[in-house]
C-alpha positions as CSV (number, residue, x, y, z in Angstrom):
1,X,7.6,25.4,-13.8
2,X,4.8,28.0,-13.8
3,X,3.6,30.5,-16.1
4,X,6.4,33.7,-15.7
5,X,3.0,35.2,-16.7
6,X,1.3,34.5,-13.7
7,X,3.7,35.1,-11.4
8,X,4.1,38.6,-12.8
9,X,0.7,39.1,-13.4
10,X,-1.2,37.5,-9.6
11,X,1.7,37.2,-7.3
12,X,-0.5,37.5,-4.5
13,X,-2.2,33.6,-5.7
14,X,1.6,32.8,-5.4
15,X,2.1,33.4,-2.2
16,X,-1.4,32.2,-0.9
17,X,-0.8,29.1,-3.2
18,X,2.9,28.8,-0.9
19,X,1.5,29.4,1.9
20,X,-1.2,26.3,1.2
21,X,1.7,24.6,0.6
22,X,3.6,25.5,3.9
23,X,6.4,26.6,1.4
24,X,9.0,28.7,1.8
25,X,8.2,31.9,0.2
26,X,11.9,33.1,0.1
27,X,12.1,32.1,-3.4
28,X,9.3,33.9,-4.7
29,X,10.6,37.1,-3.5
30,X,13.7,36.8,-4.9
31,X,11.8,36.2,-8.2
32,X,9.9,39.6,-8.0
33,X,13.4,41.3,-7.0
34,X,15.3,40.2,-9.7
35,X,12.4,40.2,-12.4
36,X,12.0,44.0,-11.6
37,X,15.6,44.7,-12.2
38,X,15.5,42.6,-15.7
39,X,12.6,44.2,-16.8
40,X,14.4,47.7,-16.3
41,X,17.7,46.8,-17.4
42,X,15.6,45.2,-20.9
43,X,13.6,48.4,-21.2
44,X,17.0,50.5,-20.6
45,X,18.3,48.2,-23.8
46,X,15.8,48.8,-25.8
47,X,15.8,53.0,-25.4
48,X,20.0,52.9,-26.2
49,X,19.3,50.4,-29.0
50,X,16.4,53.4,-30.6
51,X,19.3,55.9,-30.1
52,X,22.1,54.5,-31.7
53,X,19.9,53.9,-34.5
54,X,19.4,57.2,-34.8
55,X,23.1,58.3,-34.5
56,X,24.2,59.5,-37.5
57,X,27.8,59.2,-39.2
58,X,29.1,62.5,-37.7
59,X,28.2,61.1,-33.9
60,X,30.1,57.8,-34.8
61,X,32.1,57.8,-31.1
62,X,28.2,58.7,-29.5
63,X,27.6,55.1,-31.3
64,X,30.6,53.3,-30.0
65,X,30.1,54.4,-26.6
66,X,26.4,53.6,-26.8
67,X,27.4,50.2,-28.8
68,X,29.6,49.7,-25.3
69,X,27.2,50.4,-22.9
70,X,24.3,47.9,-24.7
71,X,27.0,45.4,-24.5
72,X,27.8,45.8,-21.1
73,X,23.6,46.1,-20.0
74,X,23.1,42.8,-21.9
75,X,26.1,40.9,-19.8
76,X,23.9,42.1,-16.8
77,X,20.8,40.9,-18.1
78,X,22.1,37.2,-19.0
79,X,22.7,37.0,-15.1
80,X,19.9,38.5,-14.3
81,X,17.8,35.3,-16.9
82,X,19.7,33.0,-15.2
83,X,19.0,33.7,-12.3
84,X,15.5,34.0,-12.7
85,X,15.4,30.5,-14.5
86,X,17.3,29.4,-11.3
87,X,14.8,30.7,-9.4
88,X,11.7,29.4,-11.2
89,X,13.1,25.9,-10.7
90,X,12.6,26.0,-7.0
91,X,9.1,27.1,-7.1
92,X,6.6,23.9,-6.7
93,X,3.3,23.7,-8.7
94,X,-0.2,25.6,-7.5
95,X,-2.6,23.2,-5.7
96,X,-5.6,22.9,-7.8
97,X,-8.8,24.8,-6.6
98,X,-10.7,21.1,-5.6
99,X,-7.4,19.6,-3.2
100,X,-8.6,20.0,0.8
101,X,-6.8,22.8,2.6
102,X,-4.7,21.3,5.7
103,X,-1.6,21.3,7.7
104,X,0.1,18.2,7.6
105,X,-0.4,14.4,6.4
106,X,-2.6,14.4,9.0
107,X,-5.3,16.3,7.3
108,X,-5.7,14.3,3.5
109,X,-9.2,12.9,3.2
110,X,-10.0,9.5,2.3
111,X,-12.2,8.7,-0.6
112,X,-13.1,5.4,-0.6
113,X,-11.9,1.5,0.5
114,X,-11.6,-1.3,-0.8
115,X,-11.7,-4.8,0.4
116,X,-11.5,-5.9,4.5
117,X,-8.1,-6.8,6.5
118,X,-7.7,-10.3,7.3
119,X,-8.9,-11.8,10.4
120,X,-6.1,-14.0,12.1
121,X,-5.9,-16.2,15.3
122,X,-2.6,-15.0,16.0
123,X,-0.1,-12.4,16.1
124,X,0.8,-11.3,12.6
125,X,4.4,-10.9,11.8
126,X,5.9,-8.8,9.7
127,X,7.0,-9.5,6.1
128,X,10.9,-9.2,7.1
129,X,10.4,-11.7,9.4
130,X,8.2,-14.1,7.3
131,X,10.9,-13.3,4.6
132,X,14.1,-14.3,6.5
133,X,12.2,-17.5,8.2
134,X,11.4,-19.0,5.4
135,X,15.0,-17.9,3.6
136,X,13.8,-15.7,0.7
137,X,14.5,-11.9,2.0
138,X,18.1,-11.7,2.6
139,X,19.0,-8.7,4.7
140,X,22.2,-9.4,6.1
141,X,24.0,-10.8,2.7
142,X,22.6,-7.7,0.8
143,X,24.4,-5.2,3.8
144,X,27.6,-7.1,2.9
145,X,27.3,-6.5,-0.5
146,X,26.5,-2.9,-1.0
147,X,24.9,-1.9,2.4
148,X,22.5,-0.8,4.5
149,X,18.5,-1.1,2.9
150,X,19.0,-3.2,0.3
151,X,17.9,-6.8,-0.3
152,X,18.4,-10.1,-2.0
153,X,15.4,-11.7,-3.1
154,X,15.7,-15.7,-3.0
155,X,13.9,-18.2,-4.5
156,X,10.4,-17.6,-4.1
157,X,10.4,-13.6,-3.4
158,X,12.6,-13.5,-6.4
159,X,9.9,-15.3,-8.5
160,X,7.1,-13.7,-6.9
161,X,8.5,-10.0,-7.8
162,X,9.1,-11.2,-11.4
163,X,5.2,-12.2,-11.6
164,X,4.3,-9.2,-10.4
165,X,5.9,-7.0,-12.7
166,X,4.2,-8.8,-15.3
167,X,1.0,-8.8,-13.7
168,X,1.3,-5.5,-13.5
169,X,2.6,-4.9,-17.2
170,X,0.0,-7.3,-18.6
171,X,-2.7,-5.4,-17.1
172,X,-1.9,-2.2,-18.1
173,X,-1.2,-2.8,-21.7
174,X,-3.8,-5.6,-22.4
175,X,-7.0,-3.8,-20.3
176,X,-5.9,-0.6,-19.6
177,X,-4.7,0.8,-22.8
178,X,-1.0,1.6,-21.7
179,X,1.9,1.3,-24.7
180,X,4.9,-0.5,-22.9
181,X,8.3,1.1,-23.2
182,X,11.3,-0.1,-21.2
183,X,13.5,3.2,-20.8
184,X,17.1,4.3,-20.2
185,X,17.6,4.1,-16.6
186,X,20.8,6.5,-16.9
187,X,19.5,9.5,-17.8
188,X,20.7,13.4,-18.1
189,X,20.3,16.6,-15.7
190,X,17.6,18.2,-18.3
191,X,15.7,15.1,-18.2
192,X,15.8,15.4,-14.2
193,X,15.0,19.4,-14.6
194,X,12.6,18.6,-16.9
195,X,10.1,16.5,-14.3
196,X,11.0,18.6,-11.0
197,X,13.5,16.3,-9.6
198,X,16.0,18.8,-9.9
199,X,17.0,20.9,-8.0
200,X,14.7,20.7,-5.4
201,X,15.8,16.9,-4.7
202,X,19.3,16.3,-5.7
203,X,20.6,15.0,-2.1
204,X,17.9,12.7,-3.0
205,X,19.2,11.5,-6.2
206,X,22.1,9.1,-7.3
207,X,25.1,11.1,-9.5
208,X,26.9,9.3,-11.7
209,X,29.8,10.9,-14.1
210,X,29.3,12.0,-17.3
211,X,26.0,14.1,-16.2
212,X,24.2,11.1,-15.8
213,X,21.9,10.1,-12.7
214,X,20.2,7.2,-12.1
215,X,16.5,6.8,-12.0
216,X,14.6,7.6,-9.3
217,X,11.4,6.5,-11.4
218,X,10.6,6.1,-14.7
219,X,8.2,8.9,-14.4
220,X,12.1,10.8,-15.8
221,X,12.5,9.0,-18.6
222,X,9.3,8.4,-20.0
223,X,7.7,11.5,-19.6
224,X,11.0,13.1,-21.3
225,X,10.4,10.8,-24.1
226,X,8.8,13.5,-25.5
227,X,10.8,16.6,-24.5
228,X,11.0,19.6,-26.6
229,X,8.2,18.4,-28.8
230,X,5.1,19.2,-30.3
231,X,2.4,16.5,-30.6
232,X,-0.6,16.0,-32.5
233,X,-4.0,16.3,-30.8
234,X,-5.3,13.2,-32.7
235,X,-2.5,11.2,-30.4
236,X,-3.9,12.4,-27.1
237,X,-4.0,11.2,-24.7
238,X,-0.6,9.2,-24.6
239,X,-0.4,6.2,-22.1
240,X,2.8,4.9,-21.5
241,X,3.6,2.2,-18.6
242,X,7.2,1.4,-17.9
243,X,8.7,-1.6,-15.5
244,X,12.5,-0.4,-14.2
245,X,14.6,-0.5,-11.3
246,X,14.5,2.9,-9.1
247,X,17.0,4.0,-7.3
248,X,16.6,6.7,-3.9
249,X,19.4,8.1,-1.1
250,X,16.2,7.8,1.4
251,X,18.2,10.7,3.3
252,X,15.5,12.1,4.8
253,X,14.1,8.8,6.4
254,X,16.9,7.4,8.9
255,X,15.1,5.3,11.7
256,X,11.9,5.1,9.3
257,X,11.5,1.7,8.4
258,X,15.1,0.3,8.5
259,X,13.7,-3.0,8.5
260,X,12.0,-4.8,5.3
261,X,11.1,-3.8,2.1
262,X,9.3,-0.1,2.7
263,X,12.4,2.0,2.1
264,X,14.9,0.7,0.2
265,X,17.5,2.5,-1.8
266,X,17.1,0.3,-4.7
267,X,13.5,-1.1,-5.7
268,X,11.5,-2.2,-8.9
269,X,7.9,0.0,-9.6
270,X,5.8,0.3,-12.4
271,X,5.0,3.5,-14.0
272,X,2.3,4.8,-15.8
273,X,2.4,8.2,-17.1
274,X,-0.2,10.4,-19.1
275,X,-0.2,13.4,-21.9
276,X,-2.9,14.6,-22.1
277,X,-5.1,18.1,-23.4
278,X,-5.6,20.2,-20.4
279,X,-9.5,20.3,-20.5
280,X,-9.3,16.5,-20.0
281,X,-6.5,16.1,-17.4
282,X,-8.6,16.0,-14.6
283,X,-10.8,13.0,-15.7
284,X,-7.6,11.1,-16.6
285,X,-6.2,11.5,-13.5
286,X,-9.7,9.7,-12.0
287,X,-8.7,6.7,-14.5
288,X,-5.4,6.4,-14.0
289,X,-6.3,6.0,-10.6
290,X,-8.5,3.1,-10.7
291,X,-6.0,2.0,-13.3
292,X,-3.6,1.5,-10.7
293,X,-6.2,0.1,-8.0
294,X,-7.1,-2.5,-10.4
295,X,-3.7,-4.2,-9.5
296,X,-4.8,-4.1,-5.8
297,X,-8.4,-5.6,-6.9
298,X,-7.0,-8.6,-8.9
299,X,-4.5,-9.2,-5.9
300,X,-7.4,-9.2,-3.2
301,X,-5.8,-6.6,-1.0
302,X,-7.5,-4.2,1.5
303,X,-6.1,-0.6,0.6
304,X,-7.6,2.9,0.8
305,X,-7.7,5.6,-1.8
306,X,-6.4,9.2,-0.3
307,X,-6.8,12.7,-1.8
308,X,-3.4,14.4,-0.5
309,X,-4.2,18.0,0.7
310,X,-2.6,21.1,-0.1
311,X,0.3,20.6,2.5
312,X,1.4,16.6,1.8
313,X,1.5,17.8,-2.5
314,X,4.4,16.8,-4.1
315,X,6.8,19.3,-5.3
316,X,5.3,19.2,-8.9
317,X,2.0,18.1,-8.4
318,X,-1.8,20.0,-8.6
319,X,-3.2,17.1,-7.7
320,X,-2.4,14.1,-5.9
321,X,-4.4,10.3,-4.7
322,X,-2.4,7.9,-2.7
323,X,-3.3,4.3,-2.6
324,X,-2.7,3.0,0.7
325,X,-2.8,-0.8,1.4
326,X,-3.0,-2.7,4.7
327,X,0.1,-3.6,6.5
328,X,-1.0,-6.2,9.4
329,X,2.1,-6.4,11.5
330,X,1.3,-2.1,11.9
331,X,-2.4,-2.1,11.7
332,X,-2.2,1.0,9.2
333,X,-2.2,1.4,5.9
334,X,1.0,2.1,3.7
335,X,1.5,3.9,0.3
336,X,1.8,1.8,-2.4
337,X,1.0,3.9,-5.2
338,X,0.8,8.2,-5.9
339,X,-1.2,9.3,-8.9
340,X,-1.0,12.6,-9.8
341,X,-2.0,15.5,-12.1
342,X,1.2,18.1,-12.9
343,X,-1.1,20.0,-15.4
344,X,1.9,22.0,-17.5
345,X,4.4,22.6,-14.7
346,X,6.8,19.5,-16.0
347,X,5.2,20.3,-20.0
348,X,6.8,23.8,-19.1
349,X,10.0,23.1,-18.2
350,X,10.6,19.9,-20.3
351,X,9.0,21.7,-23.8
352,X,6.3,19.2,-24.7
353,X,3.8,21.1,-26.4
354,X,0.7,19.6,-29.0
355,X,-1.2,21.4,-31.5
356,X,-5.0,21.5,-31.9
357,X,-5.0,21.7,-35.6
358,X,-2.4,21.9,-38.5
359,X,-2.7,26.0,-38.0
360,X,-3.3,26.3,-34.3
361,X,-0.2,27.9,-32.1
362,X,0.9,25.6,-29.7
363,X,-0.2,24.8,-26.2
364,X,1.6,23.0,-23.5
365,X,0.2,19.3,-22.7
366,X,-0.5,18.6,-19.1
367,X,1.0,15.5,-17.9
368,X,-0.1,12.9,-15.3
369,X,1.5,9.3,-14.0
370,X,1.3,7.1,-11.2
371,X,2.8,3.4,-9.5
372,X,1.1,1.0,-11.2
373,X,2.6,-0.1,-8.7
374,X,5.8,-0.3,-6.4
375,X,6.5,-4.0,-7.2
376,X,8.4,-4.4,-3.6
377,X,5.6,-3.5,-1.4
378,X,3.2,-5.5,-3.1
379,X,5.3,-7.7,-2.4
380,X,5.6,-7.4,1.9
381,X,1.6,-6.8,1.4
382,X,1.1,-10.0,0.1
383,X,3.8,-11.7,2.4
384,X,1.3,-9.6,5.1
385,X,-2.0,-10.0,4.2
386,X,-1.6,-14.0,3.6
387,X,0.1,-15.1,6.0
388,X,0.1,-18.6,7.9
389,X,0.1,-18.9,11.6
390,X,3.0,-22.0,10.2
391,X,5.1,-18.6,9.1
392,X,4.7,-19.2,5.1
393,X,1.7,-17.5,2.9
394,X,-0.7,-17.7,0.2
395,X,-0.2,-16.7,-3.2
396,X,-2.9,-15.0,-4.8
397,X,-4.6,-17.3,-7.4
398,X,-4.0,-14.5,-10.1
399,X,-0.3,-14.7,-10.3
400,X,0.4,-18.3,-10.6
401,X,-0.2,-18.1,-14.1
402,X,3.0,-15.8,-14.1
403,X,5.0,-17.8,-11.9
């Protein structure tokens, strides 16, 4: 959420920051529409509230009528906060100043590589069909059971997912400095407010009764760990990291990827997330980075870090890198991993505040996280990358010790 502040106070960085964004500026109108008429009806309040203060016991029905009118002003008012709140929730985050201006996903810049694609002798295939050769990716069983893009992992995928997670999990807490934490993967419409998954990306999301949803990432839960609280500058920065399952409709990517393990509606990721002071957010966003490449290092797989311009940002995000690894069978490379900076916009709406000293007033934290990484498509990268021209594939030396 941004500063009401600065949306009263610079509208027009608003709408240049929307149109950056190729936004829709709709809601930002309505914003300065309705925040006029609260500001006038609160004023109008606060001149009947002087008067009937004033009114003396001879003007006692001057009072009631003005005690009627406040009332009714006030009703009017409530709407006109919750609609503004409403409103608020829909507006995405302000690029940062350093992110490259551009139109589509077309336009990020890369900043650097790492590694070199394999060299084969022969067609390379793609994981699916590595995976259902050699009986370990089960497509057709996992449709039966609950449907389309979802998978049963057999044997040696199933192994091979477990051993990454706790490659992953062993990295960050043992070298990177992340505190484990294995959260609720139910978890409560404020919680999904409080990151920016809602509203903006409910047909998105899984519903469940009892106002629960399921996790689309543990960047929810973790970061509302510490919702509506204020933390101590001598714990800053906190570094979580988080293995659960995630669960996404996909609705916006029918005929994109059907096959495999890109986009599936259930998947297992590992999350690191950040709080941070907001003079330092920046350089923690460079380290969390390489936090998360250091999975693809130790793994030995080409990939590609990617600055996201202003136009591919995330709803909540000022800043974004995407680590891209090397897909063979589609000579491109493929997300793996988002690392971002949300400065306060999720510290806004979720509360999470820290104090400099024992006196100071309290500030908003920024907030950061990041795959560290999405466990399945390490998984087809490796199948990928490693690959026999016999149809089976190398395991990198670094995860037999977790097999």
């Amino acid at each position: 959420m941004l500063d009401i502040k600065l949306l009263r106070s610079n509208p027009e960085k608003i709408k240049e920051a929307l149109k950056q964004r190729k936004a829709d500026a709709a809601s930002f109108g309505k914003f300065a529409e309705i925040d006029s008429e609260w500001r006038k009806l609160t004023l109008e309040i606060d001149e009947l509230r002087a008067r009937r203060n004033k009114a003396s016991e001879s003007q006692a029905k001057d009072g009631k009528e003005l005690r009627e009118k406040i009332k009714e002003l006030e009703e009017k008012k409530r709407t006109a906060e919750e609609q503004l709140n409403l409103i608020l929730l829909q507006i995405p985050n302000i690029p940062d100043s350093s992110v490259p201006a551009g139109k589509s996903a077309e336009d990020n810049v890369e900043i650097r590589r790492s590694g070199k694609p394999p060299c084969f002798t022969f067609t390379p295939k793609p994981h699916f069909e590595i995976g259902e050769k050699l009986g370990i990716l089960d497509f057709e069983r996992a449709t039966k059971v609950s449907g389309s893009r979802f998978v049963i992992l057999k044997g040696l995928a199933a192994k091979l997912e477990r051993a990454l997670i706790n490659l992953m999990l062993d990295t960050h807490t043992k070298e990177n400095g992340y505190t484990e934490v294995f959260p609720p993967i139910l978890v409560n419409t404020k919680s999904m407010q409080g990151t920016g998954q809602l509203p903006k990306f409910e047909e998105d999301l899984y519903h469940c009764s009892d106002d629960l949803w399921l996790l689309p990432t543990a960047e929810v839960s973790v970061t509302n760990i510490h919702r509506e609280e204020i933390l101590s500058i001598n714990d800053l920065p906190l570094k979580y990291c988080a293995y659960t399952p995630c669960f996404r409709r996909e609705a916006g990517s029918y005929g994109k990827d059907v096959r495999g393990l890109i986009r599936q509606h259930q998947f297992n990721k590992v999350e690191l997330v950040k709080f941070t002071e907001p003079e330092k957010s920046f350089a923690e966003l460079e380290k969390l980075t390489l936090d998360a490449e250091k999975i693809l290092q130790k793994l030995g797989l080409h990939y590609r870090v990617v600055e996201l311009c202003a136009a591919d940002l995330g709803f909540a995000s000022a800043k974004t890198y995407d680590l891209e690894v090397w897909f063979p069978s589609q000579g491109r490379f493929r997300e793996i991993s988002s690392c971002s900076n949300f400065e306060d916009f999720q510290a806004r709406r979720a509360l999470i505040k820290f104090r400099r000293d024992a006196k100071a007033k309290p500030e908003f934290v920024h907030t950061l996280n990041g795959s560290g990484l999405a466990v399945g498509r390490t998984l087809a990268a490796i199948m990928e990358n490693f690959q026999k021209e016999d149809g089976t594939f190398e395991i990198p030396e670094v995860l037999n010790a977790h097999l």
